[in-house]
C-alpha positions in Angstrom: -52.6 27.4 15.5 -55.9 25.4 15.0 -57.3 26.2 18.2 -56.0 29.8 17.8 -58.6 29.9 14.6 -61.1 27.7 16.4 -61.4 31.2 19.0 -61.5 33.1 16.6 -64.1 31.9 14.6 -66.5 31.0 17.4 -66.0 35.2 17.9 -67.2 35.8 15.1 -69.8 32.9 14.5 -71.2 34.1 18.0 -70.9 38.0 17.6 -69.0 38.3 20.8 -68.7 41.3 22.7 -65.8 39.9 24.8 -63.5 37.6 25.6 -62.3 36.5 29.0 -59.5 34.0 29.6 -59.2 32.7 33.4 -56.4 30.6 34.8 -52.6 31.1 35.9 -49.3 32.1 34.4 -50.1 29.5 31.2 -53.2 31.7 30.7 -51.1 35.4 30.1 -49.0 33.7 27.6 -51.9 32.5 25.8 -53.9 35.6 26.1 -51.0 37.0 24.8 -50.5 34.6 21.6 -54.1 34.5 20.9 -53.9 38.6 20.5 -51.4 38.3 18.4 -52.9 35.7 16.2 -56.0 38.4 15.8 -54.0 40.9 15.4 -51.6 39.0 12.4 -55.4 37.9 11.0 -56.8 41.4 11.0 -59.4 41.1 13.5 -59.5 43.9 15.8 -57.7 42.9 19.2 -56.1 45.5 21.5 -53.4 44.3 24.3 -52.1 46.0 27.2 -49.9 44.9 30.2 -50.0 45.5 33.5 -46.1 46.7 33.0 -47.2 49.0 30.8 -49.5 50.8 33.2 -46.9 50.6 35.8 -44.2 52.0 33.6 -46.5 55.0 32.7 -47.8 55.3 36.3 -51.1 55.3 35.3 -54.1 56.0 37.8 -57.7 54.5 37.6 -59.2 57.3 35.4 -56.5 57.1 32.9 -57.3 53.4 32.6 -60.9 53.8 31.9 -60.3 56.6 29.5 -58.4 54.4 27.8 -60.6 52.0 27.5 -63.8 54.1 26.7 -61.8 55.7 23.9 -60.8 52.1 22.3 -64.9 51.5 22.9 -66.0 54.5 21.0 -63.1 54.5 18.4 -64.1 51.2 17.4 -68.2 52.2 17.8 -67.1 55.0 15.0 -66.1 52.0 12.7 -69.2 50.6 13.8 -67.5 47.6 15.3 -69.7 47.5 17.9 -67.8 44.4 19.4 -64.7 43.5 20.8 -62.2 42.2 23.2 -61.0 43.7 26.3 -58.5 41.7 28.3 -57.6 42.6 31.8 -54.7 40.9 33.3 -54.9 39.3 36.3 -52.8 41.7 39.5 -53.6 44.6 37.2 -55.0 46.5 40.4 -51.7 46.3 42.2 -50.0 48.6 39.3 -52.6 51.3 39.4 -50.6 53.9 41.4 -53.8 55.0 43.9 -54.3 51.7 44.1 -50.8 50.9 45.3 -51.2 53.7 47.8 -54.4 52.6 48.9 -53.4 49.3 49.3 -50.1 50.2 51.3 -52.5 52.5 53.9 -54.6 49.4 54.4 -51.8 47.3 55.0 -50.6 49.9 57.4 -53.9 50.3 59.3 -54.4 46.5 59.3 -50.5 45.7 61.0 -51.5 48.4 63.9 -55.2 48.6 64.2 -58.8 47.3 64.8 -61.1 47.7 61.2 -64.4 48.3 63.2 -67.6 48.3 61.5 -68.2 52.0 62.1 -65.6 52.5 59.9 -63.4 55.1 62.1 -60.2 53.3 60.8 -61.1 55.4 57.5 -60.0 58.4 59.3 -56.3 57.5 59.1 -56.4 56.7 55.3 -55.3 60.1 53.2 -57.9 62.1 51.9 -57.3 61.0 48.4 -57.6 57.2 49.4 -60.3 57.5 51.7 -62.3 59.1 48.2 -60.8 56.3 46.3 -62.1 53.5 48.9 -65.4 55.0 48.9 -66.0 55.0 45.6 -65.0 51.5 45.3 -68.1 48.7 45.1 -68.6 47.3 48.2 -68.0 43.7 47.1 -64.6 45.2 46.1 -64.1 47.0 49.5 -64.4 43.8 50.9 -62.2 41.9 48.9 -59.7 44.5 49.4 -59.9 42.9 53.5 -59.1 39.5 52.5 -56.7 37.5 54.3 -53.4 38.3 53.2 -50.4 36.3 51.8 -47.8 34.9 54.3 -45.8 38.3 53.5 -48.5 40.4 54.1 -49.6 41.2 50.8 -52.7 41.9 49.4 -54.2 38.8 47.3 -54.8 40.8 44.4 -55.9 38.1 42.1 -58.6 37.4 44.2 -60.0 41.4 43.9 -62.6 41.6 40.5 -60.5 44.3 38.7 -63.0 44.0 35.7 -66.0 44.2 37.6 -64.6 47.9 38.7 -63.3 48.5 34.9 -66.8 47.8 33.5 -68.7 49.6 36.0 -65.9 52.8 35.2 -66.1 52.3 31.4 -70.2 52.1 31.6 -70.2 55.3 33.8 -67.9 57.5 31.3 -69.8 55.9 28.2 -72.9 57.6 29.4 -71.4 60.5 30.2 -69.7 60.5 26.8 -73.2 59.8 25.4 -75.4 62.7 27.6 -72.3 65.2 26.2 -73.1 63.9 22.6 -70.0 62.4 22.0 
């Protein structure tokens, strides 16, 4: 409980605008405990799960929206801080993601990724857009070796680097609308 306090008050001594927590399964349960430990002392603190997303099916966009309204709702209060954890393997319960990720997999059992990028021809339209769209850095990571099943390594793939670039994209527009 004493280090649970300890976090939170170096939040607040320091003004934070986030707070990331890094490390294995020990780390979700923590994450988890510490947001329930701001919540129970009545600082602001939302927390999601990747089950949660999964459950609900919910697609990149939906995920940002969420986020961006959680941003402004709490700009409104003039909390202009806050904390937004993303959970580590969130990616692989986005359901484009998923389908993205299974059409890679595909492509990579039975064909040659060549620079030119021709393999992009036999992903679906909607996941060739998706891929596109996606940082480079993140395109890449997408390629990395896989697990000894085959799987994609998810928690090597920055899933916050493409949530902030998503949330910073739909603030401005929020913000060019007036809103």
């Amino acid at each position: 409980m004493a280090g649970f306090q300890q976090a939170e008050d170096t939040v607040d001594r320091l003004d934070l605008d986030g707070l990331v927590v890094i490390g294995g399964d020990d780390s979700n349960t923590n994450t988890c405990l510490l947001g329930e430990y701001f919540r129970r002392s009545q600082t602001s603190f939302e927390f999601d799960t990747a089950c949660k997303v999964a459950r609900k099916k919910e697609t990149l966009k939906n995920v940002t929206d969420y986020i961006t309204d959680v941003v402004c709702k709490r700009a409104e209060l003039v909390y202009n801080y806050g904390v937004v954890l993303i959970p580590e393997g969130l990616i692989d319960f986005i359901l484009e993601i998923q389908k993205l990720i299974a059409e890679l997999n595909e492509i990579l059992a039975h064909d040659v990724v060549d620079e030119a990028g021709a393999w992009k021809s036999k992903l679906e339209p909607a996941s060739r857009e998706l891929f596109d769209f996606l940082p480079k850095t993140i395109q890449e990571q997408l390629f990395l070796e896989r697990d000894p099943h085959g799987n994609v390594q998810v928690a090597k793939i920055e899933t916050e680097k493409i949530l902030i670039a998503m949330v910073e994209t739909e603030l401005e527009k929020r913000r060019a609308a007036g809103k």
